[in-house]
N, C-alpha and C positions, 0 to 999 in steps of 0.2 A: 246260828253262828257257824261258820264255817271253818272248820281245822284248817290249818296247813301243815304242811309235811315237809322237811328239807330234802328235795331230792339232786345227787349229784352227779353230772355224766362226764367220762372220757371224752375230750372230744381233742383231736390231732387237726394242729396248724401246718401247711402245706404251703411254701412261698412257693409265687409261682416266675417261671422264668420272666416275663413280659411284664409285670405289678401286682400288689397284692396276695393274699392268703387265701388257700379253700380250704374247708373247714367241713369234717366230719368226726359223725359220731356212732364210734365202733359199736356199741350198745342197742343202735335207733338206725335198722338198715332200711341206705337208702336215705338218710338225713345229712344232707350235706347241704351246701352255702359260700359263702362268698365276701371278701371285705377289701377293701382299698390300701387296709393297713393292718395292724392288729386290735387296735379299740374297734374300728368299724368291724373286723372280722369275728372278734368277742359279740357284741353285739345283736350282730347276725344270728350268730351260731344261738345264744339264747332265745332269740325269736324261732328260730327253723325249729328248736324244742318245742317252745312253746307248743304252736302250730301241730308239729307231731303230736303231741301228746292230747291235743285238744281230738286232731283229728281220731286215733285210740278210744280215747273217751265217747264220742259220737258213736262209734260204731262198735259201741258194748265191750274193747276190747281189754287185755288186763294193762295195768301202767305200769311197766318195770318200776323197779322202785329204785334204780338207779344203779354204778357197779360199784366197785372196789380194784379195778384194774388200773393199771398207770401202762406209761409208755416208757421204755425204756432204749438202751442203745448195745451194743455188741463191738469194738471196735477188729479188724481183721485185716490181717498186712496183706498185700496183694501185690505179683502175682504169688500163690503161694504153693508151698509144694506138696505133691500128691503123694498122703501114707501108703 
């Protein structure tokens, strides 16, 4: 029988000017991807995991085991004045 494990990644949606979302994961460099909307861009981004982690595995590599980071925001009036 096979365990499974819940693993859970960061991953940042990116609208792009032109349509759609790209999608990376700060955790998995160099795993990024692509969606028409945001369900397609969800999606995706599970598969390009997938994929990653498959490929990891293949080549003896360790499997993060997922982060604890979130994304957050800063907001900053502009222009602003110099201390």
């Amino acid at each position: 029988m096979i365990q499974k494990k819940l693993l859970k990644y960061t991953v940042i949606y990116t609208e792009e000017p032109e349509e759609g979302f790209t999608v990376t994961v700060p955790s998995l460099p160099g795993c990024v991807t692509y969606g028409k909307n945001l369900k397609e861009a969800e999606k995706m981004a599970k598969e390009a995991i997938k994929l990653y982690l498959d490929s990891l595995k293949a080549h003896k590599e360790d499997i993060p085991a997922g982060d604890r980071s979130f994304i957050g925001s800063v907001d900053l009036e502009f222009p602003y004045a110099h201390a």
